[in-house]
N, C-alpha and C positions, 0 to 999 in steps of 0.2 A: 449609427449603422453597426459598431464595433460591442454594442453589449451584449447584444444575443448570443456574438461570439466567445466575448469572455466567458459569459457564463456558461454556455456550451460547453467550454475547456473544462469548466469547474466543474461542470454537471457529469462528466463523464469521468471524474478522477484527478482532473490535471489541477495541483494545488498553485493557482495562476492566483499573485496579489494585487490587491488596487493601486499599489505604488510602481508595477511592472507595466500595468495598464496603463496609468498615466507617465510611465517613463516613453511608453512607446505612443503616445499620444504627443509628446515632448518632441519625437524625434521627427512624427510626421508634418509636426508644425514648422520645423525648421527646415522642411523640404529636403530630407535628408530621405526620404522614403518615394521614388518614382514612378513604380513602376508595380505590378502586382505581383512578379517576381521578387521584386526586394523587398515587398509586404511580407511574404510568405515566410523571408529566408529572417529577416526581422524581428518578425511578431514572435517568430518560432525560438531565437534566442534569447529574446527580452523575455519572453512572457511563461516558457520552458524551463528548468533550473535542473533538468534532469535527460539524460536521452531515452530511459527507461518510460518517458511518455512521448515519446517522437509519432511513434504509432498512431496512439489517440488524436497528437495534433494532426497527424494528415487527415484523418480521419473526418477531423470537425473540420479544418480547414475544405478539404472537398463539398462535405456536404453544405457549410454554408455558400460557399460563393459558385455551385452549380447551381443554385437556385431551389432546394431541396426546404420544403416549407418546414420552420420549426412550430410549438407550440407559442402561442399568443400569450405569454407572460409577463410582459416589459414590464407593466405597473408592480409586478410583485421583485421580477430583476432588482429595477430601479432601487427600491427599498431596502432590500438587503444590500448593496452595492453602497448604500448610502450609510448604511450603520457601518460601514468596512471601513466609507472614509474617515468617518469622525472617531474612529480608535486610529484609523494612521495618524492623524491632526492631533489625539492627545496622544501619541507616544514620538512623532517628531512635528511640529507644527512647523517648524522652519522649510523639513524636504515636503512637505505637503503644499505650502503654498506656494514652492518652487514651479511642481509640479502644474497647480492650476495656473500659474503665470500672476498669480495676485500679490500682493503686499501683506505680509506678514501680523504685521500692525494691525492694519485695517480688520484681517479674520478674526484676529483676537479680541475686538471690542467686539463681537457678535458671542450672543450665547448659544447654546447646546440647540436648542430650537432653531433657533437662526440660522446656525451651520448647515444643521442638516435641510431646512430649505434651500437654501444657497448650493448645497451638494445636490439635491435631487434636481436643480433649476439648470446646472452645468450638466448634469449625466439626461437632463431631460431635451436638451440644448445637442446634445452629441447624439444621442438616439433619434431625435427626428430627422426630416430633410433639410431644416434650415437653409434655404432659399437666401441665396447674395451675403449670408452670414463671413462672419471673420476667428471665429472662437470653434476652434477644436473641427471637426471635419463637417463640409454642409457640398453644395454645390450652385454654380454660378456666380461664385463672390470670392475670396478672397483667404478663403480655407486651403489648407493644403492636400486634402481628399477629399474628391468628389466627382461628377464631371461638368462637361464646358463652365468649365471656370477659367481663371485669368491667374491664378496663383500661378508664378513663375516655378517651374520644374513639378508642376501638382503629379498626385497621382488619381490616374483616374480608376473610380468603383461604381460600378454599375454604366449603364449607357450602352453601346455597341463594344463588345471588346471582341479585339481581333489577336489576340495572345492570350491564349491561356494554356500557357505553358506551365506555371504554378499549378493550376487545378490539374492539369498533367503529370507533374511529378507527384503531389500529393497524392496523387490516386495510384501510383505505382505502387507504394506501400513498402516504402524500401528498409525500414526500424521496422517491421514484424519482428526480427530476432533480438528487437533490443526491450519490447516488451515483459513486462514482470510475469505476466499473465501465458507466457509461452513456457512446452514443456521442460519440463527441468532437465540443467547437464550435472557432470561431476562437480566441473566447477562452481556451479551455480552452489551444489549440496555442501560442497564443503567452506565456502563463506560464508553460506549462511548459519551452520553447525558451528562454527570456530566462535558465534555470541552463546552460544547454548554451556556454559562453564559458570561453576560456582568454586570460585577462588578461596580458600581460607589458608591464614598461618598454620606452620606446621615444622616440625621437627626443631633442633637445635638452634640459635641466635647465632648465625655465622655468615650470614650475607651482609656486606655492606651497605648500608642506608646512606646513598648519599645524599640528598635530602635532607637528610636529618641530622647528619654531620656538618652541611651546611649552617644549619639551621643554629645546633649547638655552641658550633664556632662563631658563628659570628655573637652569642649572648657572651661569649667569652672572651672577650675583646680580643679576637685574634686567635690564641689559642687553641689548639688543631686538639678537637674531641670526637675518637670515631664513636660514632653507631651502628650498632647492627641489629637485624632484626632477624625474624623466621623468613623461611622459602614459602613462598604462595604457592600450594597446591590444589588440584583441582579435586574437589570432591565429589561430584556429580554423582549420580547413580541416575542409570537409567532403565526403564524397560520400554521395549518393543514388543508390540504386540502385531502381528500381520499376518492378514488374511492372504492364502497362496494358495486356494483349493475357486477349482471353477471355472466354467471359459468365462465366464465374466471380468473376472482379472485378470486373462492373458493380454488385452492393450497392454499394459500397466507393469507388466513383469519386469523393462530392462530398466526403468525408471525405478524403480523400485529395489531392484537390485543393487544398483549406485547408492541409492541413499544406505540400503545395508550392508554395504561394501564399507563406506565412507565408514559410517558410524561406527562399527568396528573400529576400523583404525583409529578414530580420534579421543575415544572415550576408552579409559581401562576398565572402567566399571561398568560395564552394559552387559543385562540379559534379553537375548532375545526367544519367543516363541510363538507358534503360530496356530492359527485357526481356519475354521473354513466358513466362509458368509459373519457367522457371528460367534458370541463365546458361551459354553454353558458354564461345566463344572470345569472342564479339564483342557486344559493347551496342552502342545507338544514342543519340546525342545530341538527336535528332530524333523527337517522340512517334509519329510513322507507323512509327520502327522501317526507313526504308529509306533515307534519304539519308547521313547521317552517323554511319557504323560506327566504333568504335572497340574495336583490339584490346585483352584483358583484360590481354596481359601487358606491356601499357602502362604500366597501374599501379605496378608497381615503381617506375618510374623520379620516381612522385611521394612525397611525403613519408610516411615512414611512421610519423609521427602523427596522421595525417589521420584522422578520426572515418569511419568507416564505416555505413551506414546503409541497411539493405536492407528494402522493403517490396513484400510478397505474400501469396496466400495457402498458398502454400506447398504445394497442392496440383493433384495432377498424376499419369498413369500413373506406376506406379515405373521401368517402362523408361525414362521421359525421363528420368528422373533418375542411373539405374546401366547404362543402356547405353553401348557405347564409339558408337554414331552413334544416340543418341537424343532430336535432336530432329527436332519433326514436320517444321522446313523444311528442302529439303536441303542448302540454300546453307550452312547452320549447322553442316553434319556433319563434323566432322573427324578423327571414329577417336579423340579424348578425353572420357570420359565427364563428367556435368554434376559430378559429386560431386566428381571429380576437380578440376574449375575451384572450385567453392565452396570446396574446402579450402586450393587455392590464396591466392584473395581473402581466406579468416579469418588464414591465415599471414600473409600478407603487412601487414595491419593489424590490428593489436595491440586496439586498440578498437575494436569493431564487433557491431553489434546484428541480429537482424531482425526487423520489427513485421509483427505477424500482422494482420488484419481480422477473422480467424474468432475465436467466440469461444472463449476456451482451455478449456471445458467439453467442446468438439468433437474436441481435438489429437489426443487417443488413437483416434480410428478412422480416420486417415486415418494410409497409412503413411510417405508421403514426407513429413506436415510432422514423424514423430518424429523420420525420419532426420536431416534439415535442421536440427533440436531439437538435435541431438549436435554439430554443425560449429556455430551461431550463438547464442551467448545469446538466446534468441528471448520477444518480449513481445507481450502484447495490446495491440492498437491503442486505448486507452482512455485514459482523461485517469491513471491508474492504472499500466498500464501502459505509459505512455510517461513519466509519473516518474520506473520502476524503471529505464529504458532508459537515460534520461540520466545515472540513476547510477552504470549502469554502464559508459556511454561515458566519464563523469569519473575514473572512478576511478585513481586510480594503478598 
């Protein structure tokens, strides 16, 4: 009954393991689990390792157990579920056969073939109804889930339920604010920015290592040898790039504000300047967009490690984007098309992101954010995606 569930979890985000699966399989066998309430409250912290998916789990939780038809998978479930268990079984074989309630021994004289029979026979065992069964959840028999059964303290699933109170809290939807995927706060901006730093040695050897004075002393049989090294400072360099022109961006303005609020403060090395929809030749330093223009093909001449970081919504007629004079002002027009410039800017810095506002549920019907999608690793502006962003900013 409980795989469509898992994988539900899975399907939807929640990194749920086969060892949490069977931990809470574990628990319901020892009639530690009564009640659909204490399933809910249960499942949710065995099989959850985060509250940043509390959401999701109400989510799937409701939808499965009001009765809400999933798609007809199990055969393909089952299989993948089954390759899960046999790398738990070679990376601890001891807590795996705990888990299934088997003998250790006995799994081991079975080969890779074997196993994974034997695993698809248990998860094929647990997904049907199994009738008077005694192994992992069935009903009428001696399982600890199911109904009219005889298991002392069972819980019952499915049958007449007169409490559903869990499918009642679940649906209240009480973690909406602990979801990744909700809009960003300060706090949100500035944890996740404080990964965004590239630490290197720097100035004089006058900090103590202690570490390494440990380390010293003790090759010195005792003997007290300080060490010191340089101050780790942060080297970063960044630019911002942000689009502030258009009521298309006004959602987006105080979210966006925070993150350039933040970013200032945290970075000494940050420029930022701005554009309107997309970029040709020229940004402005200045958010009126009119005093202080700066040519694109400036950039070059600054560092090309410099983190790059474009934020918009990325949408806009496709002419302004793929026309050779497509923008709307004509001061802007220079006979080179915007796509041309953007692919410039990605060339030219090696790390470089662009955070959407929209949400990414939207990307696919607007055609200039797919184009924009191909030139920029592009991410949701959410506490979510602006984690993936930094990651991929850091990345090597």
């Amino acid at each position: 009954m409980f795989i469509n569930f898992f994988y539900k979890l899975r399907e939807v985000g929640i990194p749920v393991s086969p060892t949490s699966f069977l931990t809470l399989q574990k628990a319901l066998d020892k009639g530690l689990i009564n009640s659909m309430d204490d399933f809910y409250t249960s499942a949710r912290s065995i099989l959850v390792k985060s509250e940043r998916y509390f959401d999701l789990y109400d989510q799937v939780f409701a939808n499965r157990f009001e009765g809400i038809a999933l798609d007809d998978n199990d055969g393909l479930l089952i299989d993948e579920m089954t390759q899960e268990m046999l790398k738990g079984w070679l990376e601890d074989p001891k807590e795996m056969a705990e888990m299934l309630g088997e003998d250790e021994e006995k799994l081991s004289k079975l080969t890779p073939d074997e196993l994974i029979e034997y695993f698809k026979k248990r998860l094929e065992d647990q997904d049907g109804r199994h009738d008077g069964g005694s192994k992992w959840i069935g009903t009428g028999g001696r399982s600890p889930v199911g109904h009219s059964g005889h298991h002392k303290g069972g819980m019952r699933v499915g049958g007449v339920s007169k409490n559903k109170s869990a499918v009642k809290v679940a649906n209240e939807r009480r973690y909406k604010d602990y979801s990744r995927n909700r809009p960003l706060t300060t706090a949100d901006i500035g944890e996740a920015l404080k990964r965004l730093r590239n630490l290197v040695p720097a100035g004089a050897k006058d900090r103590l290592d202690i570490d390494g004075t440990i380390y010293q002393t003790i090759r010195n049989g005792g003997e007290i040898e300080l060490i010191f090294d340089q101050h780790m400072k942060d080297r970063l360099k960044i630019i911002l790039l942000i689009d502030n022109g258009g009521w298309s961006m006004d959602p987006y303005i105080s979210v966006i504000q925070s993150l350039f609020d933040y970013s200032k403060a945290q970075f000494k090395d940050i420029k930022t300047y701005f554009f309107h929809n997309t970029v040709y030749d020229t940004v402005w330093q200045d958010p009126s967009r009119f005093k202080k223009p700066f040519k694109i093909d400036e950039f070059v001449r600054l560092d090309p490690d410099t983190r790059l970081i474009m934020i918009g919504d990325a949408s806009m007629a496709p002419y302004e984007l793929m026309s050779q004079d497509g923008s709307i002002y004509i001061s802007s027009r220079s006979g080179q098309p915007s796509i041309q410039r953007l692919n410039f800017l990605s060339e030219t810095f090696k790390h470089c992101v662009w955070l959407n506002p929209v949400p990414e549920r939207m990307w696919p019907y607007t055609r200039t954010i797919q184009t924009i999608k191909e030139i920029f690793p592009m991410f949701e502006l959410t506490i979510n995606g602006l984690e993936k962003s930094i990651a991929q900013l850091m990345a090597k």
